[in-house]
C-alpha angles and dihedrals in degrees: 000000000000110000116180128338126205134203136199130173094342121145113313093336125103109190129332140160125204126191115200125185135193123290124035115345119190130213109207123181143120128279104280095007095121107262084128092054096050082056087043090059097040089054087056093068093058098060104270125150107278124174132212092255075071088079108085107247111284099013127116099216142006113219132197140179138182133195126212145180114220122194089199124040101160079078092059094047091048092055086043095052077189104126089168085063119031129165131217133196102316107061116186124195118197122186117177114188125203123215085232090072099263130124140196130195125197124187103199096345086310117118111225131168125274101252090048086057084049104053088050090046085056084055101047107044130025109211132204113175138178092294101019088115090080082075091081093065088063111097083214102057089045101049071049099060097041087049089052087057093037104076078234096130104105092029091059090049092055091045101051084043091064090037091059097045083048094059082040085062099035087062101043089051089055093043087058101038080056092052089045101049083044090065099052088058092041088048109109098040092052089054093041089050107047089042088057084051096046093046103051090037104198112207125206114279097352090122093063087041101066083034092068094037095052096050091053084045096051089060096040094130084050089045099043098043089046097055089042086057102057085038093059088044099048097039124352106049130087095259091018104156092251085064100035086052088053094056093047095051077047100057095043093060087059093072104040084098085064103042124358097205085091092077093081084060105055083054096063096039085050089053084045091054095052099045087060095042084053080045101046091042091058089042090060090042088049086056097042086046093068100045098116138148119265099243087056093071090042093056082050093056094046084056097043091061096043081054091047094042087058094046091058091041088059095028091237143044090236095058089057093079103037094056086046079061093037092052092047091047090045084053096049094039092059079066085049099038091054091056087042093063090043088055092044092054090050099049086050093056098044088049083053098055094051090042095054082042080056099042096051090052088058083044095047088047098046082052083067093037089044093054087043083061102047096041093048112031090069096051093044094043090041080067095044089064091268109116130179099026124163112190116177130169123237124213140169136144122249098249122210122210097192122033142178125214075248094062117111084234143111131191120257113184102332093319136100113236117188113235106244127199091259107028139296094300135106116197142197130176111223131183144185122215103177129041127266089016121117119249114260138178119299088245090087099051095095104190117094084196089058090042083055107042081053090045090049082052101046087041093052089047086048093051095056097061089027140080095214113175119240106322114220122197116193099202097322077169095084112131094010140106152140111011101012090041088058092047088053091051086061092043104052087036081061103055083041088075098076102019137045121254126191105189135190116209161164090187120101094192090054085048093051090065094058122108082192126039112184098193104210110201131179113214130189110224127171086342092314140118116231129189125211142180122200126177109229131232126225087262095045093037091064095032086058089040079050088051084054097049096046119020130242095326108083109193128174088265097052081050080050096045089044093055091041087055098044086054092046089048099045093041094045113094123197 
């Protein structure tokens, strides 16, 4: 329930503080006075459209919070999805509003997005304004209201659940028939190019590898000539190294007799000798290594251009390998899409069974709802100074003639009926007026007195099997007075017992029935207007109902007629 609100700059409001408490609260005040803007500015913390004329002239911002109790707030946390910030059961909103256009709104200190503010306020108040009662001409709000009355809560969830893993399915079935149909076009392309890969067979680095081959091939006489060179220097010549080296290891040892320090030398010049043999040995192999035929380089070169052919067709060497995997994949997965799509189809099937299995229980339920509605809104709105009235409900199903496996639709009885977001039924309100006449859409009831007087009496049926949130009625009084005023005080008193009601209001017989009267003034000081709220006590409280009954002059009767009229009202039941 609504707490407390509190108001700051906005409009033409300077600071106030209103305490509510549960029950029915009643909001009292002259036309003009501000009691819609105090509305206004509660609406705005739930996440409603402000503008920047709501800050009160010369000041930067407007700011307004509101306090509630919540009895779940595991709903409010669900609707967060937020585990680092969760609320418990005092939940405060907060909107400030700058005069540049800008807004910010804030659940317990923590900022959050608009819509997420909104989906909470449409948890927390029901509001019925002026011309709320339009509402009831909305097939939406309609099929909503039976559905409040109609135990269809968790049935709905479920439903809309499967309905939602069924469009799931339905999309990932038409994904795949596209791949696969894809990949029939795509077909002979795909064969011709993975052959050509096959057939060629391409290994890792083997590119750079006759590269490098054919380039050493390719200068095989320089090469060659040069190797043969340095062989014949180091080894084969006259005076080749490896002979020059010998002699001088010769010559040495032949004055060691003479001074043994030479010995050292002639071990260096040893380990010399045989470090150019090693060298002179690999030198020979390395020229043996390239004789080749000549058809052997120009295979090379044939292989080299199919490998080169393929480089430029998949921009890089590297590619060539991963759409060789790619094709071979494309090729496998036509087998698995196939018996993807045979799986999809089935699933579907299977979702749609349970769903139609779903969709009858909330039938079946509304049935129940539906026959509620028609047995208790004549006897409620009879009392309400509307006699003779006939409602009925009107349902049926949107039937297909043609369908498709991806069609959000099941089979009743031979039919096709189309999956809707809430179920299989379509539903319309009628309502007869005058006796003898046939019940027809609420569209033709013109009076917007008579459309809220039905939409008091679903909403009080409603209250009874439902846990609304607080109920605000903006003036719900309009075209009403004396006997049936007094009815829709009890009434609302009534569903005032288990829910909260804040309540705008002229009608004395709808303020005698309030536990709580908020009394909204606007006051002229120092050529200013000034707007107020004052909860009123029991003395003030009949003093202001008197002011209703009789005007502006208060005499000791209208006080007795006040008092008279809060006792008739608290000691009436509906």
């Amino acid at each position: 329930m609504l707490q407390s609100l509190y108001i700051k700059n906005f409009a033409l409001i300077d600071e106030i503080h209103i305490d509510f408490q549960n029950g029915l609260n009643i909001v009292l005040g002259e036309t003009g006075a501000g009691k819609s803007i105090v509305i206004d500015a509660l609406m705005a913390t739930l996440g409603e459209r402000t503008s920047p004329e709501f800050v009160k002239s010369g000041e930067m911002k407007a700011v307004v919070e509101a306090t509630f109790s919540v009895d779940d707030p595991q709903i409010i946390n669900s609707i967060l999805n937020d585990p680092e910030n969760t609320v418990n059961n005092l939940l405060i909103l907060r909107r400030e509003i700058f005069s540049k256009g800008t807004t910010r709104c804030f659940l317990n200190d923590t900022p959050y997005p608009l819509n997420v503010i909104k989906e909470i306020g449409e948890y927390l108040v029901d509001f019925h304004g002026q011309h709320s009662h339009q509402q009831l001409l909305s097939p939406k709000f309609q099929i909503e209201l039976l559905d409040s009355v109609s135990d269809t809560e968790k049935l709905l969830q479920n439903y809309r659940d499967l309905r939602k893993h069924l469009e799931e399915t339905i999309g990932l079935l038409r994904k795949t028939e596209d791949d696969l149909m894809h990949l029939y076009k795509e077909n002979e392309k795909i064969s011709f190019d993975l052959q050509e890969l096959l057939r060629i067979n391409p290994q890792p680095n083997e590119l750079t590898a006759i590269e490098t081959q054919l380039k050493k091939l390719e200068n095989q006489e320089l090469i060659n000539s040069t190797l043969n060179e340095i062989y014949e220097i180091l080894y084969k010549s006259d005076r080749s190294v490896i002979d020059s080296i010998s002699f001088s290891i010769k010559r040495l040892g032949s004055l060691l007799k003479y001074d043994s320090s030479f010995e050292e030398l002639i071990h260096q010049l040893e380990i010399t000798l045989e470090n150019i043999s090693e060298v002179s040995n690999e030198i020979q192999k390395k020229f043996i290594e390239i004789d080749f035929e000549p058809e052997y380089i120009e295979n090379l070169r044939t292989r080299l251009a199919e490998l080169k052919y393929l480089e430029k067709k998949y921009l890089t060497y590297d590619n060539i390998f991963s759409e060789k995997e790619r094709l071979q994949n494309l090729v496998l997965s036509s087998y698995s899409l196939e018996e993807n799509i045979k799986h999809y189809k089935a699933k579907i099937s299977q979702v749609k069974d349970t769903l139609k299995e779903v969709a009858l229980q909330i039938h079946n339920q509304r049935l129940k709802g539906i026959e509620l509605l028609e047995n208790k809104i004549p006897e409620i709105i009879e009392k309400l100074g509307m006699k003779n009235v006939v409602f009925k409900v009107a349902h049926n199903f949107d039937e297909m003639e043609k369908y498709e496996i991806t069609d959000l639709t099941i089979e009743l009885n031979g039919e096709i009926i189309k999956l809707l977001p809430n179920g299989i039924d379509r539903i319309e309100f009628l309502i007869s007026t005058s006796p003898g006449t046939k019940p027809l859409p609420l569209s033709t009831i013109t009076s917007g007195g008579e459309l809220s007087r039905l939409m008091l009496a679903l909403k009080s049926i409603a209250a009874q099997r439902y846990q609304f949130p607080t109920m605000i009625f903006d003036e719900i009084d309009v075209g009403i007075s004396g006997k049936i005023a007094s009815m829709t005080g009890q009434l609302m008193k009534n569903i005032a017992k288990n829910h909260q009601i804040i309540a705008i209001t002229h009608l004395p017989q709808i303020a005698s029935a309030a536990e709580n009267i908020i009394l909204i003034e606007k006051k002229e000081s120092k050529g200013r207007f000034q707007i107020t709220a004052k909860k009123l006590d029991e003395k003030e409280r009949i003093f202001e109902i008197a002011r209703l009954l009789s005007g502006e002059v208060i005499s000791e009767f209208a006080i007795e007629n006040a008092k008279k009229l809060i006792a008739e009202i608290n000691a009436s039941k509906l």
